[in-house]
N, C-alpha and C positions, 0 to 999 in steps of 0.2 A: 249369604249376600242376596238382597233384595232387587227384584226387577225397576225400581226406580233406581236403583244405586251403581246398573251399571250405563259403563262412557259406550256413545256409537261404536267405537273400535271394537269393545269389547260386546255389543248386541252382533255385531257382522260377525263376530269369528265364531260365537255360537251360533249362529243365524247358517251359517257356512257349516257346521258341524254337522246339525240337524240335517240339510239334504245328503250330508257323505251318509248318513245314518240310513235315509231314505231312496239313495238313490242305486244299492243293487236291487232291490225289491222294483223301482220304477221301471231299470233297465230290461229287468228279468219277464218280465210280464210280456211287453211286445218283440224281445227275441224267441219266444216263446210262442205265439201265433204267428210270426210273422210280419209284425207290424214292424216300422221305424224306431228304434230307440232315443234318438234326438228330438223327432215327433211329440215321445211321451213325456220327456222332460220338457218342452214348452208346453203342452196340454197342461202337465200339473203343477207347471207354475203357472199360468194363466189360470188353471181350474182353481186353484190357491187364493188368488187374488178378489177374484168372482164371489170366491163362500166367503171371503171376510169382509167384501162390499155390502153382502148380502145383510151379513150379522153384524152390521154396525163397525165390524172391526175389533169383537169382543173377544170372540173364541180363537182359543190359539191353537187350531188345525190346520195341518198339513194334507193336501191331497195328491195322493200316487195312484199310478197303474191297480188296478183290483186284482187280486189271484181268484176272488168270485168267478173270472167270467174267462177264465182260460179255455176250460173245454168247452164250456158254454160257443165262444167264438170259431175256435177252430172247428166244432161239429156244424156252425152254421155256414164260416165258409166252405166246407165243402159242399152245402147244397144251395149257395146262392150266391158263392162268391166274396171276398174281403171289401168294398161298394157294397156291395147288398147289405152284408152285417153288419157296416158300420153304422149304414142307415137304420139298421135294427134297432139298434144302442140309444135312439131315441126313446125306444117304447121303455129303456130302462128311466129315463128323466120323466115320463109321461106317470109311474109308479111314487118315484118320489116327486113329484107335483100332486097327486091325488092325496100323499100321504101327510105332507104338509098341511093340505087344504083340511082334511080329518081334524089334524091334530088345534090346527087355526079354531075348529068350528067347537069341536069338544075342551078345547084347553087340555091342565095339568090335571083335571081326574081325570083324563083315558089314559095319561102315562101312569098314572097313578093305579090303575085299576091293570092294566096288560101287563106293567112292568115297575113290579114291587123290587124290592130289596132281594125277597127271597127268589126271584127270577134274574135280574141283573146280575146279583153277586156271581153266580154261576158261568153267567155269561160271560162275562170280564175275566173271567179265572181263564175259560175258556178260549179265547183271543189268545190270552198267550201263551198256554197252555198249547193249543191246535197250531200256532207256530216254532213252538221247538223242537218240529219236525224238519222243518226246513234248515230251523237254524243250528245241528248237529248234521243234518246233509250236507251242510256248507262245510262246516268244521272239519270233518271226519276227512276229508278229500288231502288233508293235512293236518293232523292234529299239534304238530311241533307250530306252526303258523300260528291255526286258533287257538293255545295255548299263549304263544309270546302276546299275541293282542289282548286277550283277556285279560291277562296278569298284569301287562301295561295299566289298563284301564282302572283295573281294579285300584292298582297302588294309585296311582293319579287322585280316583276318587275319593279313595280312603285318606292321604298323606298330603295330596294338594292344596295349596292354599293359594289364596286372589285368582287369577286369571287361568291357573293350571287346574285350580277345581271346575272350573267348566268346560274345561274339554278333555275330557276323560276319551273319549269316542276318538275324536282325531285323536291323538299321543297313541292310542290302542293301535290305530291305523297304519301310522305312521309307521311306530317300530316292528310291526308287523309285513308290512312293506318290506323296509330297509330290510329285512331277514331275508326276505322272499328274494329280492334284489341280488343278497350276497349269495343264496342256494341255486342261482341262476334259474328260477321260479317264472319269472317277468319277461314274456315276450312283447318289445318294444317296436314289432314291426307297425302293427297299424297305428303306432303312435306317430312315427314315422312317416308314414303314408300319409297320415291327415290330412287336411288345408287348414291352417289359422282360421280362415273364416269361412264359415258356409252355412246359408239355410238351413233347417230341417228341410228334407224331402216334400213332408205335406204342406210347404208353405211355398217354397220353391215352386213348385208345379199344382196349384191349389186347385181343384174342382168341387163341387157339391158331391156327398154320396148319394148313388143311388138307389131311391127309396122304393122300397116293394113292403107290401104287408106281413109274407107271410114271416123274414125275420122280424120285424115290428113286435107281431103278437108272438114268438119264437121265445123273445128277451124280457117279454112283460113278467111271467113268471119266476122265471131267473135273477130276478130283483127282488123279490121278495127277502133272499137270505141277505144280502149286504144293505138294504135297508135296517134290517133289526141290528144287525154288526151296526151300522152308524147308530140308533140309540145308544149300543152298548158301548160304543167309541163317548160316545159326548159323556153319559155316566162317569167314564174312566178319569175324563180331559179336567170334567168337574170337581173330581177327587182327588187331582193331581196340583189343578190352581186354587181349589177350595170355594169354588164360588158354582155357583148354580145356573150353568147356561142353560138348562130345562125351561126356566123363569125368564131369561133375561139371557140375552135377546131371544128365546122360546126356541124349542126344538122345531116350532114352524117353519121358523128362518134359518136353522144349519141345514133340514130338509132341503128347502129351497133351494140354499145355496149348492146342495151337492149334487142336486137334479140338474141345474144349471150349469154347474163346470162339469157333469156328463155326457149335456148337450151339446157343450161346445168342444168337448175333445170330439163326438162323434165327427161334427160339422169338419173338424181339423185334420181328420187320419190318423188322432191314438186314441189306447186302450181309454175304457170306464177309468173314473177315476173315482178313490173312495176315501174316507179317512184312514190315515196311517198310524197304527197303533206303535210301530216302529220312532215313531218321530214323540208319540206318547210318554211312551219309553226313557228317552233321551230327556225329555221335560222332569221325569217323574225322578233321574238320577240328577241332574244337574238342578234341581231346584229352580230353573227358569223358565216362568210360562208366560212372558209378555209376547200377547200377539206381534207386536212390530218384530221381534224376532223371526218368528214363522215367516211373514211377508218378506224378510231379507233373506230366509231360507227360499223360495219359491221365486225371487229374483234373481238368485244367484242359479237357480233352475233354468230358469230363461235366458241368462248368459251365455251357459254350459252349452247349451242347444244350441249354441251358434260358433261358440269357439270348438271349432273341430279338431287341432291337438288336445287340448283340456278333456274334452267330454269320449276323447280318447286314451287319453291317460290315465282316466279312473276307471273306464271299463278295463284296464290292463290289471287292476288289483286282483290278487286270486282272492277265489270263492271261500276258500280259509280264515282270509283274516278278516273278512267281513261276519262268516260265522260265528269266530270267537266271540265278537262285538253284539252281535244276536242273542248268545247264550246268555248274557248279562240283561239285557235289556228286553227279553221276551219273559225272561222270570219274574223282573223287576211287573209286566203288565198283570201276571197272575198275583203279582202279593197285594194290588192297589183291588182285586177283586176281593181276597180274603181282609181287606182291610173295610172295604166295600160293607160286609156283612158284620163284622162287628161295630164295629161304629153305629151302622141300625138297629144295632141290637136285635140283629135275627134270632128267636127261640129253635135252639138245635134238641130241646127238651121235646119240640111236639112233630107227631107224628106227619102231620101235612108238610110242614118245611123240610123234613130231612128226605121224604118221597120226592119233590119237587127236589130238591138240589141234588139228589142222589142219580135218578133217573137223565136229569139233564146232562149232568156231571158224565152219565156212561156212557152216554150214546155221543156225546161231541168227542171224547177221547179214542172211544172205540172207531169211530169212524164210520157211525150208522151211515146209509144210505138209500132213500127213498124212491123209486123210479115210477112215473105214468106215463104213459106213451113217451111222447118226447122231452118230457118233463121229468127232471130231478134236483132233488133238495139233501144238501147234506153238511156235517160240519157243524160251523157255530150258528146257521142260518136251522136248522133242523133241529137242533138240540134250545133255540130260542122260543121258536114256532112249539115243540112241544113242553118246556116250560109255563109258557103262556097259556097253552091249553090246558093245563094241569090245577094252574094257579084258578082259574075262572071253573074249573068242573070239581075239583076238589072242594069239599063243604068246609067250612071256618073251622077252625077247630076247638072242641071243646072241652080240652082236659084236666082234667081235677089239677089244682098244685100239689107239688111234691108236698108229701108229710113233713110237718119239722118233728126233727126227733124229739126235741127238747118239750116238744108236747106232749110226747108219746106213754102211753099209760105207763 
């Protein structure tokens, strides 16, 4: 089924799917530092709306909470305070602004030249790959849960036809739930407890954060890794709608944009916001990537954050059956890498590409980690950085072709 062919009704309830997909990852993030989680769900539907203003309204990404900047934040607030750090979290917008500007001035040879085929593919596998950690953490906490949801989804996916092939995610959800519900799994107090309606916090009580330098320059470095994740997000996004957001509207303007709704979660009281390969995911199984989706997925973000039973009620789902839902859709991010590479036609024949994808490939799995002073890089950010380095110091390669035999004496 094609994205002109579906009815409103049916863009809102995948539209609606999409943030159930995104929204333990958004939750997780500022229960995690300490920040507001209703907060994060208005930032990254706001931060959502901002990147597709930015990009004409082309690219169909979703922006959540970053798992980049978890210890990054909490190691800051301890020495400057949650104000101080958030005010930091500009110097991450101030990296993708310069980065943008780069890519504005050099165009499509500097992505072309840092970030080949043989560097991306890696990366991409990577992404989701470095999240099915998480996403068997979630699972395992109940495997009979993450089992029921998975299987759900699966037959959905597989078996579905019209409106039930697109929401494989909720149906997974749902009777994973209803299980949780009958195992008396589901504590319904703070659902309970809620108000119908209320603010976020940081809107409620709004002030500027306050700005000091030294988080500022703290967080400049600290960007460096989920900048190259968002190349490798837009690569993926590209592979998934089949069109070339590189070109059109140019990797200057998703920069842009994701500098900018960073900026203004900072100004708001939640976490960085990044692109979500989660929400990637769900595109890449449901065969739906029309941006107005996404913008209904990040509206319905900005509702959430004010309906205070609702945005209590889904935090009530266990971590289980949102894992199972993970396990599908973090694999599904690894196979659009390996898809990635053949399609280019990567040569696994020569000895330069299979260093560069081997090397990257171990140190993002393995969980390399890099530390200078207060600075460290690790993950898909570390295994990008030295990708890149490899691809530019490595010499072309010049190897004889294989013998044909048929030639052979």
């Amino acid at each position: 089924m094609g994205n002109t062919n579906l009815s409103p009704a049916r863009k809102t309830i995948v539209g609606i799917q999409f943030l159930f997909v995104a929204f333990g990852s958004t939750v997780l993030v500022p229960l995690l530092v300490g920040l507001d989680p209703a907060t994060a769900l208005f930032t990254a539907g706001l931060g959502t709306f901002i990147f597709h203003l930015v990009t004409k309204g082309k690219v169909p990404i979703f922006l959540g909470s970053s798992f980049a900047f978890i210890a990054p934040i909490i190691s800051a607030a301890r020495h400057w305070g949650m104000p101080g750090t958030l005010a930091g979290i500009a110097g991450v917008a101030l990296v993708y602004f310069v980065m943008s500007a780069l890519i504005k001035w050099q165009g499509k040879k500097l992505l072309d030249r840092l970030f080949p085929p043989v560097v991306i593919g890696p990366v991409i596998i990577l992404i989701g790959l470095s999240l099915s950690t998480s996403a068997v953490n979630m699972a395992k906490t109940n495997w009979l849960l993450a089992f029921v949801s998975l299987a759900v989804a699966v037959m959905v996916l597989s078996m579905g036809r019209g409106l039930m092939k697109l929401v494989p995610v909720i149906c997974g959800i749902i009777a994973g739930y209803i299980v949780a519900v009958g195992m008396g799994l589901v504590d319904f107090t703070q659902v309970k407890a809620a108000p119908w309606l209320s603010l976020p916090p940081a809107l409620a009580h709004f002030h500027l954060p306050q700005f000091a330098w030294e988080p500022f320059l703290y967080m400049i470095p600290v960007a460096i890794a989920p900048v190259i994740e968002h190349v490798g997000d837009v690569y993926v996004v590209s592979a998934v709608a089949n069109k070339d957001f590189t070109k059109s509207p140019g990797l200057h303007r998703t920069m842009l944009g994701d500098g900018l709704a960073c900026l203004a979660a900072c100004l708001l009281g939640g976490p960085p916001v990044t692109t979500y390969s989660e929400v990637t995911g769900a595109m890449s199984i449901t065969k739906v990537t029309h941006p107005q989706v996404i913008r209904i997925a990040a509206l319905t973000a900005i509702v959430f954050s004010v309906i205070g039973k609702l945005s209590a009620l889904l935090q009530s789902i266990p971590s289980a059956v949102l894992g199972g839902i993970m396990l599908l859709l973090f694999g599904t991010i690894a196979s659009v890498g390996i898809q990635n590479l053949i399609q280019h036609k990567v040569d696994f024949n020569r000895t330069r590409n299979i260093i560069i994808i081997s090397i990257t490939l171990t140190m993002g799995i393995g969980g390399a980690v890099l530390h200078w002073r207060s600075f460290s890089i690790s993950g898909i950010g570390l295994s990008a950085v030295i990708g890149v380095i490899l691809n530019l110091l490595l010499p072309p390669a010049k190897e004889k072709p294989a013998r044909n035999p048929e030639k052979a004496d």
